[in-house]
N, CA and C atoms as an extended XYZ file, in Angstrom:
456
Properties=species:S:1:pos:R:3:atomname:S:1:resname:S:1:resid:I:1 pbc="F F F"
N        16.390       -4.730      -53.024 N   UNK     1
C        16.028       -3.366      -53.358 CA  UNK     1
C        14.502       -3.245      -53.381 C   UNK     1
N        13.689       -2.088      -52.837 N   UNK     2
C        12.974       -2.086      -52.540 CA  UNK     2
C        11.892       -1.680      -54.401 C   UNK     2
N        10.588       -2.290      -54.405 N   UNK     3
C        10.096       -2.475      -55.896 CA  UNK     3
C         9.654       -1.009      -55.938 C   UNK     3
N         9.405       -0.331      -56.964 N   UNK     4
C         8.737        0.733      -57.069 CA  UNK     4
C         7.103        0.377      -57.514 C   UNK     4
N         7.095        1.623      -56.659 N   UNK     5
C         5.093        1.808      -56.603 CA  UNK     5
C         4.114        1.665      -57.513 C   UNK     5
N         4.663        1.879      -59.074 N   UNK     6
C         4.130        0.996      -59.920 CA  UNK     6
C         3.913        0.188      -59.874 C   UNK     6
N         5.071       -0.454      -59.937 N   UNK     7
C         5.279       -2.249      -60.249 CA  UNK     7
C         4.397       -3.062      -59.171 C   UNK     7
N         4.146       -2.191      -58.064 N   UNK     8
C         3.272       -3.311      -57.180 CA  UNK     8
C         2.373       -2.920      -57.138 C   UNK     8
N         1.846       -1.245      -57.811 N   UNK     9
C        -0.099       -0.701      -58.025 CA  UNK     9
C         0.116       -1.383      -59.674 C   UNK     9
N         0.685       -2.089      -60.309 N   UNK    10
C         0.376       -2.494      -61.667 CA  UNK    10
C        -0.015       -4.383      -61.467 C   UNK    10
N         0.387       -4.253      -60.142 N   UNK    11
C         0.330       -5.993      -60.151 CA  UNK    11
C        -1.278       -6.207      -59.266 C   UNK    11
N        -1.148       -5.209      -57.891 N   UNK    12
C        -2.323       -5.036      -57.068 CA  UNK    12
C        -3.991       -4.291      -58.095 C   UNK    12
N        -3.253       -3.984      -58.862 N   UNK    13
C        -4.626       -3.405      -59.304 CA  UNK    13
C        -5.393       -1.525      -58.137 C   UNK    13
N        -4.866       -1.124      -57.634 N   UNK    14
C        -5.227       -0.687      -56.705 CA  UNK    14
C        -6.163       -0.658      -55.683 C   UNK    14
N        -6.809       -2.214      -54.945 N   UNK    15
C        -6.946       -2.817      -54.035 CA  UNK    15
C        -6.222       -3.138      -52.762 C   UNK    15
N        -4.919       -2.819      -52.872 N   UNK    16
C        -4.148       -3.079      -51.915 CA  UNK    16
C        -4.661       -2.345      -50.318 C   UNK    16
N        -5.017       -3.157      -49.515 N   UNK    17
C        -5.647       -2.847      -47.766 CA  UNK    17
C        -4.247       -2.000      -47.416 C   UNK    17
N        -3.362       -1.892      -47.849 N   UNK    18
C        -1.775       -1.140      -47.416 CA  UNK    18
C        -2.118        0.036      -47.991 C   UNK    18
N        -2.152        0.280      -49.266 N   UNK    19
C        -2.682        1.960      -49.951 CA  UNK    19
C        -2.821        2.338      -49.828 C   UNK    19
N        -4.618        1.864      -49.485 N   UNK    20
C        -5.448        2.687      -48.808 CA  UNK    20
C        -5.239        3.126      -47.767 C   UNK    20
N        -4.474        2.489      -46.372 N   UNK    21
C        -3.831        2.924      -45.223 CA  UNK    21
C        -3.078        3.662      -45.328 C   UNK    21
N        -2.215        4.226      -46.646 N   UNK    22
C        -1.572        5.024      -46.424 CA  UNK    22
C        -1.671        6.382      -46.722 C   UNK    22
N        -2.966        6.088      -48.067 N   UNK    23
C        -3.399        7.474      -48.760 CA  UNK    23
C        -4.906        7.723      -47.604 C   UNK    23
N        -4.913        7.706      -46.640 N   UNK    24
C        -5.743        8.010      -45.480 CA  UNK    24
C        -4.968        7.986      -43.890 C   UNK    24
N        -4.017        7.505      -43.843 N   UNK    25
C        -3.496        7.954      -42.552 CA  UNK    25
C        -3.424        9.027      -41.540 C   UNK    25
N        -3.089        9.727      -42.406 N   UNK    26
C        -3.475       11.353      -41.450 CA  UNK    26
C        -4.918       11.333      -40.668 C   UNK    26
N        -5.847       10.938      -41.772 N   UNK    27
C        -7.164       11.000      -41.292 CA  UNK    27
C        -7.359       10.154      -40.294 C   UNK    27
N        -6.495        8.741      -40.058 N   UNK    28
C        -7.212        7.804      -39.504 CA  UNK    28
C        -6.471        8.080      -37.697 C   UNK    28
N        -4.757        8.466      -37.938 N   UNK    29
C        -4.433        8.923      -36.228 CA  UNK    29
C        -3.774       10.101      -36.459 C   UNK    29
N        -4.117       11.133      -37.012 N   UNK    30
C        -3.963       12.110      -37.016 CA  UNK    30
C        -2.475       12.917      -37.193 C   UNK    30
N        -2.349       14.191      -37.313 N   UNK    31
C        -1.597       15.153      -37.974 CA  UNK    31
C        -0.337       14.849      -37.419 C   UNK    31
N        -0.684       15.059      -35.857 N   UNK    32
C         0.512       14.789      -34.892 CA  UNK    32
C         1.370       12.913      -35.070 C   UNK    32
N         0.443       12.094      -34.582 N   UNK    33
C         0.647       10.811      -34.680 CA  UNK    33
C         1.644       10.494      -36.081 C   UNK    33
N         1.019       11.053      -37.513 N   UNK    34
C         1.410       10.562      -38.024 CA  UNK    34
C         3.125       10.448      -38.313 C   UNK    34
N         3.809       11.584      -37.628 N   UNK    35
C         5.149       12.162      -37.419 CA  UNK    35
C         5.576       10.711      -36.646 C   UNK    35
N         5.027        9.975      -36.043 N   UNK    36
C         5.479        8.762      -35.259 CA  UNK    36
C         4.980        7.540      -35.403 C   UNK    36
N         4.439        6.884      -36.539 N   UNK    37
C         3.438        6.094      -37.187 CA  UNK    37
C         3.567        6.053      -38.091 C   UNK    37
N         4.338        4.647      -39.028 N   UNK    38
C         4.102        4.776      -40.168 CA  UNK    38
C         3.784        3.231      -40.679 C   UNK    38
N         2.335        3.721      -41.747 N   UNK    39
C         2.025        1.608      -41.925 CA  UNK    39
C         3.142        1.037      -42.950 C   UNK    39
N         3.815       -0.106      -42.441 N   UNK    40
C         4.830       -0.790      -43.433 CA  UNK    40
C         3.932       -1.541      -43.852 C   UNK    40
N         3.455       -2.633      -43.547 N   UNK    41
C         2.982       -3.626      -44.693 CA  UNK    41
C         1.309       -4.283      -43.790 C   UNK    41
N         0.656       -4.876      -44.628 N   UNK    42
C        -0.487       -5.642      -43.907 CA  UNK    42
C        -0.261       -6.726      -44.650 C   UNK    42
N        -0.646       -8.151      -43.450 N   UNK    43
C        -0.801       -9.100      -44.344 CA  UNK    43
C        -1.653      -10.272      -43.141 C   UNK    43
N        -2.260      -11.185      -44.166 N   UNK    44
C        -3.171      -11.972      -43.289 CA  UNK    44
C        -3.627      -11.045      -42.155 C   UNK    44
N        -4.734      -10.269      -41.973 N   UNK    45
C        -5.164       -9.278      -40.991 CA  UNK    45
C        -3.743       -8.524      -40.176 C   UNK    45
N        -2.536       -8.417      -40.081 N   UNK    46
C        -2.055       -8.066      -39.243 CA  UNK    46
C        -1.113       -6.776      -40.194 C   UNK    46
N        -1.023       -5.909      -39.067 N   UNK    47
C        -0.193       -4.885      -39.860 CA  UNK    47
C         0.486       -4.292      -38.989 C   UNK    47
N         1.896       -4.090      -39.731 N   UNK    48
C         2.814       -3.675      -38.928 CA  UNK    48
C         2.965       -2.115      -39.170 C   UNK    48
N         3.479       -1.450      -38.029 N   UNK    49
C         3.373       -0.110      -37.620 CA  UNK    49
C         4.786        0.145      -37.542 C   UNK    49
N         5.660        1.089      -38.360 N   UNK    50
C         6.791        1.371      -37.829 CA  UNK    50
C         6.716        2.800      -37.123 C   UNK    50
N         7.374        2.999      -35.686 N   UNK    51
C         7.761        3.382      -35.058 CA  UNK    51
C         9.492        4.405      -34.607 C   UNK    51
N         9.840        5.597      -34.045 N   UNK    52
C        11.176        5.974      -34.569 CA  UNK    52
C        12.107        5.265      -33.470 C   UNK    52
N        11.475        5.050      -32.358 N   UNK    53
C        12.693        4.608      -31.530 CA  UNK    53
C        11.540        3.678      -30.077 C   UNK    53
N        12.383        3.061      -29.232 N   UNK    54
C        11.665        2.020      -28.463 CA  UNK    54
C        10.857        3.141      -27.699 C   UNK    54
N        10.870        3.884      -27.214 N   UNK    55
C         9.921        4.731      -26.206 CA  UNK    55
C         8.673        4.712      -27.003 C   UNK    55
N         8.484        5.488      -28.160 N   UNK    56
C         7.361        5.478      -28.719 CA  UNK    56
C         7.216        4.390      -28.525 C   UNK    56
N         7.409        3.041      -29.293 N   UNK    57
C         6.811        1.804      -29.276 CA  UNK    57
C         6.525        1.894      -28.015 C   UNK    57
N         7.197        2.347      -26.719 N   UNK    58
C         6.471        1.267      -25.653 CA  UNK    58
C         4.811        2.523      -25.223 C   UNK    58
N         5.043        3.418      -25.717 N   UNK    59
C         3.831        4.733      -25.378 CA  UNK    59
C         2.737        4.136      -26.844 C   UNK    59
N         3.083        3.561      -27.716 N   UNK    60
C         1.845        3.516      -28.344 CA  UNK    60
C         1.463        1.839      -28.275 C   UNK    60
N         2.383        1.672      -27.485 N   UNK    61
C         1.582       -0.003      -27.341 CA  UNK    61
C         0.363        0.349      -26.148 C   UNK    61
N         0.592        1.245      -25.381 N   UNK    62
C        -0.223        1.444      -24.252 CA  UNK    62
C        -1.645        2.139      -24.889 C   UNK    62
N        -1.250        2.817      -25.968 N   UNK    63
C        -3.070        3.439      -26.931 CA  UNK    63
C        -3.388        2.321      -28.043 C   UNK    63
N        -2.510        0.996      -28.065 N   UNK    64
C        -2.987        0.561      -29.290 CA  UNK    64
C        -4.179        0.791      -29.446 C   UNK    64
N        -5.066        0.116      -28.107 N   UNK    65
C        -6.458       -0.290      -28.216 CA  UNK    65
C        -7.348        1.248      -29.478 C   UNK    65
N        -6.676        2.105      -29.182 N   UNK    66
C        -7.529        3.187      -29.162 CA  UNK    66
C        -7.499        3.255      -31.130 C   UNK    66
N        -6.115        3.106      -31.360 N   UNK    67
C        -5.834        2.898      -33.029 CA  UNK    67
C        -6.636        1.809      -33.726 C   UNK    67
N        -6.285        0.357      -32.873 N   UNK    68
C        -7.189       -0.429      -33.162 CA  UNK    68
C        -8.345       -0.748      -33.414 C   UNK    68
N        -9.169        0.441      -32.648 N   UNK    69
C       -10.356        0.656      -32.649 CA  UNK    69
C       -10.978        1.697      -33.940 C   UNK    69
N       -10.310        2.688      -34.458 N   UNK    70
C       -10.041        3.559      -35.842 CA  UNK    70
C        -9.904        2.555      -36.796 C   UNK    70
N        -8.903        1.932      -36.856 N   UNK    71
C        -8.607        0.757      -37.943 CA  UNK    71
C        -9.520       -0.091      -38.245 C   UNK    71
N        -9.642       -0.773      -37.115 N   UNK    72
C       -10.295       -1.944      -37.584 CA  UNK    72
C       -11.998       -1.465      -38.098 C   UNK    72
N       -12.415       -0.041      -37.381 N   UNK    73
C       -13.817        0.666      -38.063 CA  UNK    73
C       -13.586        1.006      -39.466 C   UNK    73
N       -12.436        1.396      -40.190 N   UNK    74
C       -12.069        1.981      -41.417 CA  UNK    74
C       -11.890        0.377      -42.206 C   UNK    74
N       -11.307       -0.466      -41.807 N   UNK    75
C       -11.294       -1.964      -42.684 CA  UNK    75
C       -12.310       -2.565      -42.349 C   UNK    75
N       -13.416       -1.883      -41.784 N   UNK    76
C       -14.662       -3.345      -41.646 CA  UNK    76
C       -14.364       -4.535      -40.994 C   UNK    76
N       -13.492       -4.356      -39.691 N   UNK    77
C       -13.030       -5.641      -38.870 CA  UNK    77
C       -12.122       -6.287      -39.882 C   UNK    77
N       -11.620       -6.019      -40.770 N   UNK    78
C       -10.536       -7.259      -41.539 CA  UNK    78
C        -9.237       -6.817      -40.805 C   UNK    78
N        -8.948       -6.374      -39.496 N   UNK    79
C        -7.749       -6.562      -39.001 CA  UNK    79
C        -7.965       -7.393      -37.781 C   UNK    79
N        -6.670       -8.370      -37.717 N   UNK    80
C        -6.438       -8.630      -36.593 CA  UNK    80
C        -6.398       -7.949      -34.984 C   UNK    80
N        -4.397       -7.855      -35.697 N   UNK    81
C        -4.092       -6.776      -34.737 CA  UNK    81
C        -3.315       -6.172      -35.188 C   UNK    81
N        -1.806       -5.336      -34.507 N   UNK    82
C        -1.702       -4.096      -35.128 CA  UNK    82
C         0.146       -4.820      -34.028 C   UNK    82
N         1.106       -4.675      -34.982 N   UNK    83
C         2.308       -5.091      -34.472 CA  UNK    83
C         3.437       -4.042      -34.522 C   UNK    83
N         3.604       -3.308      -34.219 N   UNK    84
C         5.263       -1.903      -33.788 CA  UNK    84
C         6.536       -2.505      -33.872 C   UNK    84
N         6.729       -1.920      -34.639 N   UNK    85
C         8.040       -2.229      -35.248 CA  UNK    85
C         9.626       -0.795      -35.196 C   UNK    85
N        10.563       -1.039      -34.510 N   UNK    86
C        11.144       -0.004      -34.388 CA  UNK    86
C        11.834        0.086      -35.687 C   UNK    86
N        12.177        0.975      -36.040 N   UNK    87
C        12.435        1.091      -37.617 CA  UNK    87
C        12.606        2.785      -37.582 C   UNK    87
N        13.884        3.519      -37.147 N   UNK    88
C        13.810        4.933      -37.474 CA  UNK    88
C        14.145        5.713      -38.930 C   UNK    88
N        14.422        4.307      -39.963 N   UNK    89
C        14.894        5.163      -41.289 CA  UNK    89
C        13.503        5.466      -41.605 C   UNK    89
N        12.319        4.953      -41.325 N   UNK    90
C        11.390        5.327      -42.029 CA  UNK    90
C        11.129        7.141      -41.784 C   UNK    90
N        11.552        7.207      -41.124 N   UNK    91
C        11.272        8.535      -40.265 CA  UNK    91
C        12.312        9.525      -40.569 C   UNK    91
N        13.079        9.390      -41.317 N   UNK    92
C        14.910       10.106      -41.515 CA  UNK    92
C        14.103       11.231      -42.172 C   UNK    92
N        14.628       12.566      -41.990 N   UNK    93
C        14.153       13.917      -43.111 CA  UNK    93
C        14.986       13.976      -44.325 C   UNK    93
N        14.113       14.148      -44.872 N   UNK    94
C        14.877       14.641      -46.415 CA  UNK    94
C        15.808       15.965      -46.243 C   UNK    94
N        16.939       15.900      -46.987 N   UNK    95
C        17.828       17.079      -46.766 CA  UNK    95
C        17.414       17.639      -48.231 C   UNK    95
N        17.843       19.275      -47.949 N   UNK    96
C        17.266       20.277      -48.719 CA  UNK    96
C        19.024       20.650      -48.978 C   UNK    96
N        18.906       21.351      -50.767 N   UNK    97
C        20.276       21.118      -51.024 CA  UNK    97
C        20.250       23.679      -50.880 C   UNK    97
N        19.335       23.834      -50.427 N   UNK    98
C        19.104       25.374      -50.216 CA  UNK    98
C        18.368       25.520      -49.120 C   UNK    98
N        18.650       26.286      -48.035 N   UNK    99
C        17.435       27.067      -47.021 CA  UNK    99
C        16.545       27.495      -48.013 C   UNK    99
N        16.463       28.357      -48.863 N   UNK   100
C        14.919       28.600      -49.219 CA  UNK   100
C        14.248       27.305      -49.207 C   UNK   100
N        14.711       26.281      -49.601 N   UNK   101
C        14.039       24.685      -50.074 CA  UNK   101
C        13.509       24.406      -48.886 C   UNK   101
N        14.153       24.677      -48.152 N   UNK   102
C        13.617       24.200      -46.562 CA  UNK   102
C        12.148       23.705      -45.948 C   UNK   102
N        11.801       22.647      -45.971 N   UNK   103
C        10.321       22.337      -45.955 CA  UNK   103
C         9.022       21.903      -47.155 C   UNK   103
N         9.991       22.399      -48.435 N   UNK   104
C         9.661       22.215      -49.155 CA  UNK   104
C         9.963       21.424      -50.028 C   UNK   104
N         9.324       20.189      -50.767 N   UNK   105
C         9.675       19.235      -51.665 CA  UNK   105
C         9.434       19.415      -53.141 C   UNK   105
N        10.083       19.685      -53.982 N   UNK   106
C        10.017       19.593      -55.745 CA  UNK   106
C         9.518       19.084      -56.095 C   UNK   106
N         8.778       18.544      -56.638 N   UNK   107
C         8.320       17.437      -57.509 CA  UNK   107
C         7.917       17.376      -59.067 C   UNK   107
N         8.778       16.769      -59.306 N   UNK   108
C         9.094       16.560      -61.366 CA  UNK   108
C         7.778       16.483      -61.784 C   UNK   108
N         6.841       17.618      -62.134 N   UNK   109
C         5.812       17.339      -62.724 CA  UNK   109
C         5.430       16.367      -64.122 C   UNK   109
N         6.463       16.357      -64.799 N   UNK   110
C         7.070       15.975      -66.041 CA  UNK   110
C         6.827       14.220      -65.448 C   UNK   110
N         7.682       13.626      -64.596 N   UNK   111
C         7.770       12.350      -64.150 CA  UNK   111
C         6.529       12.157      -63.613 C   UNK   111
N         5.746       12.631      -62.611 N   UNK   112
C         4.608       12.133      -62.238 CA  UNK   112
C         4.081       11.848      -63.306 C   UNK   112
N         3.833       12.976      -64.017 N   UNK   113
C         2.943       12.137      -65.098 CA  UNK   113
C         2.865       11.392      -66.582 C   UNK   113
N         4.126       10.769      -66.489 N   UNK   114
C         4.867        9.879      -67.275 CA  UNK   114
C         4.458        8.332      -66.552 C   UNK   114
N         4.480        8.558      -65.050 N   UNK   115
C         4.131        7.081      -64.089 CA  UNK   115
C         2.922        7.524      -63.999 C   UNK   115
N         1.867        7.858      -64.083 N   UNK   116
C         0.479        8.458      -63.970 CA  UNK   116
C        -0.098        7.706      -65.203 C   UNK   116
N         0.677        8.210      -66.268 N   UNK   117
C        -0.245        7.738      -67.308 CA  UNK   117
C        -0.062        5.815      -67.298 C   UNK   117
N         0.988        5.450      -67.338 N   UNK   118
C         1.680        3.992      -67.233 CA  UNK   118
C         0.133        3.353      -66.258 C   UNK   118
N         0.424        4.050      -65.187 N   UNK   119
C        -0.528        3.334      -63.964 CA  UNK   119
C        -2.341        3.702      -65.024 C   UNK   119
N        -2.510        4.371      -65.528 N   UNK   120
C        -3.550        4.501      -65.816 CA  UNK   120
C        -3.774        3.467      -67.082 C   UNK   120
N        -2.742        3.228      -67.859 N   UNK   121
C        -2.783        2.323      -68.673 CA  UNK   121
C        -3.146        0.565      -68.212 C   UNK   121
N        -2.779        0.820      -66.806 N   UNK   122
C        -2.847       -0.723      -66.773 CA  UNK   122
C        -3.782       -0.815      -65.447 C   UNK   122
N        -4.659       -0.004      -65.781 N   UNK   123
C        -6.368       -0.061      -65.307 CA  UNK   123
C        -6.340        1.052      -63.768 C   UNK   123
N        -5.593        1.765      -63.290 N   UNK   124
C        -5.790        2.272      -61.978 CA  UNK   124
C        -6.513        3.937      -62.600 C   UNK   124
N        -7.998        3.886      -61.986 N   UNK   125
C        -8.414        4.897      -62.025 CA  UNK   125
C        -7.111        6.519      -61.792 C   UNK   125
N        -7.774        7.368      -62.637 N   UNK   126
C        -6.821        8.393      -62.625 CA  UNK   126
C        -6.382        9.041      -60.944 C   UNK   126
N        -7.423        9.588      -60.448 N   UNK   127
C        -6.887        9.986      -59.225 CA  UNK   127
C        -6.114        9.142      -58.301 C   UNK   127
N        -6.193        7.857      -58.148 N   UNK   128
C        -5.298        6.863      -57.216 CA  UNK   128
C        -3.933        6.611      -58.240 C   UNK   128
N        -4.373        6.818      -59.531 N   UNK   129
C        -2.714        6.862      -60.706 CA  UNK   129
C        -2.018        8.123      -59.968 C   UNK   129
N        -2.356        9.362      -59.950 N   UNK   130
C        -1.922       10.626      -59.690 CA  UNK   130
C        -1.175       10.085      -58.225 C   UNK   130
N        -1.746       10.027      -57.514 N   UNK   131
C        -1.470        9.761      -55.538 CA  UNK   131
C        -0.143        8.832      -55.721 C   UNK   131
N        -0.381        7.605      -56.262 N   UNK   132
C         0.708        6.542      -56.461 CA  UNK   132
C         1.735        7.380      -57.078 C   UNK   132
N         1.871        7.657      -58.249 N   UNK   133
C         2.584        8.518      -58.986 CA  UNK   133
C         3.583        9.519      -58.480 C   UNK   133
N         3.129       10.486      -57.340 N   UNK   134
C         3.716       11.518      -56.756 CA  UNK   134
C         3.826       10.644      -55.390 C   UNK   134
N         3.571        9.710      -54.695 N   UNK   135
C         4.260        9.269      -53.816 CA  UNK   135
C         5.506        7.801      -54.494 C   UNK   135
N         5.718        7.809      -56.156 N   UNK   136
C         6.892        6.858      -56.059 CA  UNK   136
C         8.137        8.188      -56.097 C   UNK   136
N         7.179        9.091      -56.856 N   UNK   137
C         8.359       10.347      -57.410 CA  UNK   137
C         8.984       11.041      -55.742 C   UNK   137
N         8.560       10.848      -54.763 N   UNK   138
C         8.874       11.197      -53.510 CA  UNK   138
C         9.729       10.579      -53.070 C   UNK   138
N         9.564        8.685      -53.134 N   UNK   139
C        10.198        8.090      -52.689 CA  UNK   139
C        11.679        7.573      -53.507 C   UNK   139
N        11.396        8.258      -54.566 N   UNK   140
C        13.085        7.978      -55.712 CA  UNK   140
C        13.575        9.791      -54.959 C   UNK   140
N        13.210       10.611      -54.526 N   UNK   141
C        13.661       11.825      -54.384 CA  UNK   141
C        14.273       11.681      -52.576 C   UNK   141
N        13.654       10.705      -51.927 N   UNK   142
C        14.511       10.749      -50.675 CA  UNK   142
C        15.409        9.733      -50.701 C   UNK   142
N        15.254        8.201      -51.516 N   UNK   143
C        16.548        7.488      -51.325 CA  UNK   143
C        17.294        8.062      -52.430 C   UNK   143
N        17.416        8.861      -53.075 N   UNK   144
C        18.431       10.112      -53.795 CA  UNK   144
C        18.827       10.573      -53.000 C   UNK   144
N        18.411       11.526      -52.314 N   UNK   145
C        18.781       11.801      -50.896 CA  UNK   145
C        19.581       11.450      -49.784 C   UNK   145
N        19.092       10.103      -49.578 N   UNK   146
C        19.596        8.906      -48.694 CA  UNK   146
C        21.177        8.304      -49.373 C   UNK   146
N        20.780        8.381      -50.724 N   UNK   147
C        22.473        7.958      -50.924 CA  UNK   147
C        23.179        8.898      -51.328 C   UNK   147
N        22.857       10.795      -51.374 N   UNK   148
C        23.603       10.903      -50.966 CA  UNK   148
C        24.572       11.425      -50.366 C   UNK   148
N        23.618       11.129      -48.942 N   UNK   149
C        24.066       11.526      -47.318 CA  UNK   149
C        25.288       10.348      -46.943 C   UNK   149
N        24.978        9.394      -47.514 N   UNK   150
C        25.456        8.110      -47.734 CA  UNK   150
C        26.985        8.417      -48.133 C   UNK   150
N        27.215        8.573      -49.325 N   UNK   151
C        28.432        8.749      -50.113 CA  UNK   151
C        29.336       10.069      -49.463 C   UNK   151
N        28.877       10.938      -49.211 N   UNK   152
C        29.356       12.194      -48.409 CA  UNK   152
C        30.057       11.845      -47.104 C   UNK   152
């Protein structure tokens, strides 16, 4: 089971080279890209890229250079290289339980900042507490979701 975002910004300290890749992504390949790009993990310089299906992978192996070149300027050369990974759950949409909801995500103000304060307690400056915070409350709101599209 996958750890929640606390438990690994309470262990990382919020240093993690993955984080930061993710609370800057948009910026780094943009609005469009990011719909087909998503960073799973870095480790020893290398980071893997999940991807929704083999075509993309084989169309962004052909621009790596060009990502590579964004990246590795934003980490100060601490990347290797950059590895695609097909992986389409990362990419699954959240289902909306109303059309008005449509596009739009809830978020338990109440819970963010219950994990906000926790993360702030155990040293993560407030604004990267807040970011972590509303992206674990996202990610308990789509595998909610996920199971249950699942059970149905």
């Amino acid at each position: 089971m996958l750890k929640k975002i606390s438990d690994i910004a309470d262990k990382m300290a919020g240093k993690s080279v993955l984080f930061k890749l993710i609370l800057y992504w948009t910026s780094l390949v943009g609005e469009e890209n990011k719909k087909i790009l998503f960073p799973l993990s870095f480790e020893n310089g290398i980071l893997t890229v999940a991807v929704p299906n083999p075509i993309v992978k084989t169309y962004v192996i052909r621009v790596e250079h060009i990502l590579y070149a964004k990246l590795s300027s934003f980490l100060k050369g601490n990347i290797k290289k950059i590895v695609f990974t097909v992986n389409p759950s990362c990419f699954t949409d959240v289902s909306f339980d109303s059309e008005k909801d449509k596009g739009n995500i809830i978020i338990d103000e109440n819970e963010v900042c219950k994990i906000k304060e926790g993360l702030e307690q155990n040293g993560i400056d407030s604004e990267m507490a807040e970011v972590f915070a509303e992206i674990e409350v996202l990610i308990d709101k789509k595998r909610d979701n996920f199971s249950k599209k699942r059970d149905s």
